[in-house]
N, CA, C and O atoms as CSV, one atom per row, in Angstrom:
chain,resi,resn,atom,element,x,y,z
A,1,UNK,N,N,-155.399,-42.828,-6.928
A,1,UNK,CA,C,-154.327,-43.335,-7.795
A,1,UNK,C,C,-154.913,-44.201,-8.908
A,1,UNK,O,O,-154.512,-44.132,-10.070
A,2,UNK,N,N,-155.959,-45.087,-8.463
A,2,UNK,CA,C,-156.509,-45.765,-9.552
A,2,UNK,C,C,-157.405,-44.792,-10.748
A,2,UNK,O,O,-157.853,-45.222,-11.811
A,3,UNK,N,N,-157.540,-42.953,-10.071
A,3,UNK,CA,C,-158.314,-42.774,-10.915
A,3,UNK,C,C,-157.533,-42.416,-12.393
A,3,UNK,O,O,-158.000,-42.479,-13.530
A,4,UNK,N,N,-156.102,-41.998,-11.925
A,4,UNK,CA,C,-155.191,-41.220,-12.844
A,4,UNK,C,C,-154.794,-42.847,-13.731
A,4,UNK,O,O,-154.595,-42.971,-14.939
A,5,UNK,N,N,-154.781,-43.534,-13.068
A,5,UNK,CA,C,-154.381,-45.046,-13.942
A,5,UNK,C,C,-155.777,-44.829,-15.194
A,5,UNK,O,O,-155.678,-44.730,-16.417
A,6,UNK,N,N,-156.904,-44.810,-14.408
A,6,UNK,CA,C,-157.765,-45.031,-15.503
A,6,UNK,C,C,-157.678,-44.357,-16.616
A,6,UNK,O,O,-157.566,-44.966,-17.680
A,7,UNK,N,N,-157.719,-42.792,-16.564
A,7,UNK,CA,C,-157.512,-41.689,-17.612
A,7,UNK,C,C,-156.680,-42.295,-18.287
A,7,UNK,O,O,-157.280,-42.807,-19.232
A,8,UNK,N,N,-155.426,-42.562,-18.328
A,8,UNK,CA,C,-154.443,-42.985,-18.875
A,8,UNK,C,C,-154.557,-44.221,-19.256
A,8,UNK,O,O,-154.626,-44.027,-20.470
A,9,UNK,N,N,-154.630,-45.375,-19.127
A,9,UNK,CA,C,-155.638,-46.178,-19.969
A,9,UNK,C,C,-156.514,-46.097,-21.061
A,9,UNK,O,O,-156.335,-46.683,-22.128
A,10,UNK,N,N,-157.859,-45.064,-20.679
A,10,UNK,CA,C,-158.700,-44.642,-21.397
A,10,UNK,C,C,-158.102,-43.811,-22.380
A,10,UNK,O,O,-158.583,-43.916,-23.508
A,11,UNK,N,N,-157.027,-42.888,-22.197
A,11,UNK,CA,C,-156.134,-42.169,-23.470
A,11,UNK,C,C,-155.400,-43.282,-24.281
A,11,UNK,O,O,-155.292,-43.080,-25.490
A,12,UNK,N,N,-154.841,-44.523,-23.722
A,12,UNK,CA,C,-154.617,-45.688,-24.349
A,12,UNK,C,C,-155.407,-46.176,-25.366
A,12,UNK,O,O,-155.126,-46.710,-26.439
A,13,UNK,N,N,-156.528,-45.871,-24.790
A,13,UNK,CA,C,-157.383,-46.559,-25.829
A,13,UNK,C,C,-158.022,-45.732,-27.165
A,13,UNK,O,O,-158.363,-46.326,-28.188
A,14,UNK,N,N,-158.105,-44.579,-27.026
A,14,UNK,CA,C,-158.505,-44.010,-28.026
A,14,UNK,C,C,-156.893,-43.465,-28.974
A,14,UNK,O,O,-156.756,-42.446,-29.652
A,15,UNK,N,N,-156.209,-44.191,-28.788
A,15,UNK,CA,C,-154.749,-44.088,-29.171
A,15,UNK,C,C,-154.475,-45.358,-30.074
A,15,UNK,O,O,-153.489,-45.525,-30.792
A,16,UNK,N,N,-155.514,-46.199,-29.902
A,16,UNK,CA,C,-155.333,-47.624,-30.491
A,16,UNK,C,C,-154.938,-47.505,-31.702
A,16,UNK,O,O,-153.869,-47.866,-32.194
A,17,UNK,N,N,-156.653,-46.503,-32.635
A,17,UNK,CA,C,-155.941,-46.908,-34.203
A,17,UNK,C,C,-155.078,-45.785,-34.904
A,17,UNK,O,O,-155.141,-45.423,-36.079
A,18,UNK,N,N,-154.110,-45.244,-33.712
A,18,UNK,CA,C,-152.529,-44.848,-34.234
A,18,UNK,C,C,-151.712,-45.410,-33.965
A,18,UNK,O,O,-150.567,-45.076,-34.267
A,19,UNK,N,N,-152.075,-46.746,-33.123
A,19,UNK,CA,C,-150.598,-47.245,-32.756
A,19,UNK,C,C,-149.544,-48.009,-33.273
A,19,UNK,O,O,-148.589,-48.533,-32.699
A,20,UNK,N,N,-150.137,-47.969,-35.385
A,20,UNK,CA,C,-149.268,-48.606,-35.990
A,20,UNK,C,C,-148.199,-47.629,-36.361
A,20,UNK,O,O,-147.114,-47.859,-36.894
A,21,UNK,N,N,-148.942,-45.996,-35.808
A,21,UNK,CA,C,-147.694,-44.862,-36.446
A,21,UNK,C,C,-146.988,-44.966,-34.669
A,21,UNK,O,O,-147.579,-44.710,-33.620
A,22,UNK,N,N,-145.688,-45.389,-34.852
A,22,UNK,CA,C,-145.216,-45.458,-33.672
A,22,UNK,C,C,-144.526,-43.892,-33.495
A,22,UNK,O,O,-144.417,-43.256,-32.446
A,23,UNK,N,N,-144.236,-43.619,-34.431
A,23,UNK,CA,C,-144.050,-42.024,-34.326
A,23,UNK,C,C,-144.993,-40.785,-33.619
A,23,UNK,O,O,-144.483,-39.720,-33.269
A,24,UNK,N,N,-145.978,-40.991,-33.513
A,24,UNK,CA,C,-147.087,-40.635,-33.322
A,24,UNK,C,C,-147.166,-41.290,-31.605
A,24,UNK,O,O,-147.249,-40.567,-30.612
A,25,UNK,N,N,-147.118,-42.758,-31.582
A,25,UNK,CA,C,-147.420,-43.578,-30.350
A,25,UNK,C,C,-146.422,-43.137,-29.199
A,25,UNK,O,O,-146.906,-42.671,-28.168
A,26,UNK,N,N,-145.216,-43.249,-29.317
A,26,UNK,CA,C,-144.328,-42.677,-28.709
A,26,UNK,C,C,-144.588,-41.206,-28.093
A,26,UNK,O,O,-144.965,-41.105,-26.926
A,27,UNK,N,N,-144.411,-40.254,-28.771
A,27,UNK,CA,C,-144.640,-39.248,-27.788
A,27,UNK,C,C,-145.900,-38.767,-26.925
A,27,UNK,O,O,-145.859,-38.146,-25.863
A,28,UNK,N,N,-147.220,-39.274,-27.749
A,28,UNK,CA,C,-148.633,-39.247,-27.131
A,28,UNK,C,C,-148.235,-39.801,-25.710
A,28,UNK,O,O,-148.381,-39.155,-24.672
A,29,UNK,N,N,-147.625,-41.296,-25.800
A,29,UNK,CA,C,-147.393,-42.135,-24.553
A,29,UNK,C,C,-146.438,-41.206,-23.757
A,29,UNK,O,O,-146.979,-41.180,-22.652
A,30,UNK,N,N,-145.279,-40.395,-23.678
A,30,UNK,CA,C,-144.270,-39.457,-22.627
A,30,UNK,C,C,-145.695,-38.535,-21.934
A,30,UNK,O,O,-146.210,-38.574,-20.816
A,31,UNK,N,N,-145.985,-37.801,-23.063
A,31,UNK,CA,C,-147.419,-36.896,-22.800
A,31,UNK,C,C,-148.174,-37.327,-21.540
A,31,UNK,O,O,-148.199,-36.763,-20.446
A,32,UNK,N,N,-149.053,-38.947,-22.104
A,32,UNK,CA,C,-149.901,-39.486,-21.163
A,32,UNK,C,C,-148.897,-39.777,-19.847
A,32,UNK,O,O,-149.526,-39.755,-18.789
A,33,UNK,N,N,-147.459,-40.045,-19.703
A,33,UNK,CA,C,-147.197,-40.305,-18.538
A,33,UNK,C,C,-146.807,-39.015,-17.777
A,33,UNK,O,O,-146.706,-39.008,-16.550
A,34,UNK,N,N,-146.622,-38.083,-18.433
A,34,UNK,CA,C,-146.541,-36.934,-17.219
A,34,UNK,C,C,-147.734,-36.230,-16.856
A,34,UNK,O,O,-147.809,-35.499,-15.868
A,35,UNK,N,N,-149.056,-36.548,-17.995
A,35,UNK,CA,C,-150.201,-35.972,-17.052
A,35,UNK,C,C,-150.779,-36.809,-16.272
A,35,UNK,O,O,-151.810,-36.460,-15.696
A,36,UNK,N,N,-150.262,-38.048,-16.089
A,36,UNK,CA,C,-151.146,-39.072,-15.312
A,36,UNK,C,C,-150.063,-38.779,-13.431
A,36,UNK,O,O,-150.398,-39.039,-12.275
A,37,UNK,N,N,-149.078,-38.303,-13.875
A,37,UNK,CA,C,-148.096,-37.881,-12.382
A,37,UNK,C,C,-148.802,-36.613,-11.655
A,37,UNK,O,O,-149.099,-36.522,-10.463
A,38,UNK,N,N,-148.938,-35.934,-12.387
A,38,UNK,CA,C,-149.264,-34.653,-11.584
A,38,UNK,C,C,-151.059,-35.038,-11.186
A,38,UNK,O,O,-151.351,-34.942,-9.994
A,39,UNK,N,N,-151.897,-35.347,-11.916
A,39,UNK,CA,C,-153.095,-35.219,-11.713
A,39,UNK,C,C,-153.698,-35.364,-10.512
A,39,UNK,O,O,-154.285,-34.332,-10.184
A,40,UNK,N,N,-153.827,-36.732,-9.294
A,40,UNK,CA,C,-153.674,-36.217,-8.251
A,40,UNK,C,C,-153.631,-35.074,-7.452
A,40,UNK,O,O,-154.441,-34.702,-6.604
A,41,UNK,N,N,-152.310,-34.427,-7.926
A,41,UNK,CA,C,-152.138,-32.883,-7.070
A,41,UNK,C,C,-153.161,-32.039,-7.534
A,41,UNK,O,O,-153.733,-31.407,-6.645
A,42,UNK,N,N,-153.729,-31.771,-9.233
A,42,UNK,CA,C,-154.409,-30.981,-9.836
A,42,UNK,C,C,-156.400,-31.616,-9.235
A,42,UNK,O,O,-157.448,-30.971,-9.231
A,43,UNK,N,N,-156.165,-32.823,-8.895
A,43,UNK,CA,C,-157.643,-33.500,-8.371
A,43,UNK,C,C,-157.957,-32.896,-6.723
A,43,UNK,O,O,-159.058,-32.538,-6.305
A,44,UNK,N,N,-156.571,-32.904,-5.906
A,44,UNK,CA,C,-157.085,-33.070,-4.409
A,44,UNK,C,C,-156.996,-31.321,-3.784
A,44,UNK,O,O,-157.328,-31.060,-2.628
């Protein structure tokens, strides 16, 4: 669980210098939260 936290984090971060286009920030972020749900199942 901590590993799918990390990915998602780490996509956080290379997301930084768009995150003044919130247009842009917003849906990247829906994106990052439904691949950070399944991954687990796609890891084990």
């Amino acid at each position: 669980m901590g590993f799918k936290c990390g990915i998602k984090m780490s996509f956080k971060t290379v997301m930084k210098p768009i995150r003044k286009n919130s247009a842009v920030k917003l849906p990247s972020a829906k994106v990052l939260e439904v691949f950070c749900i399944p991954s687990p199942f796609l890891l084990s």
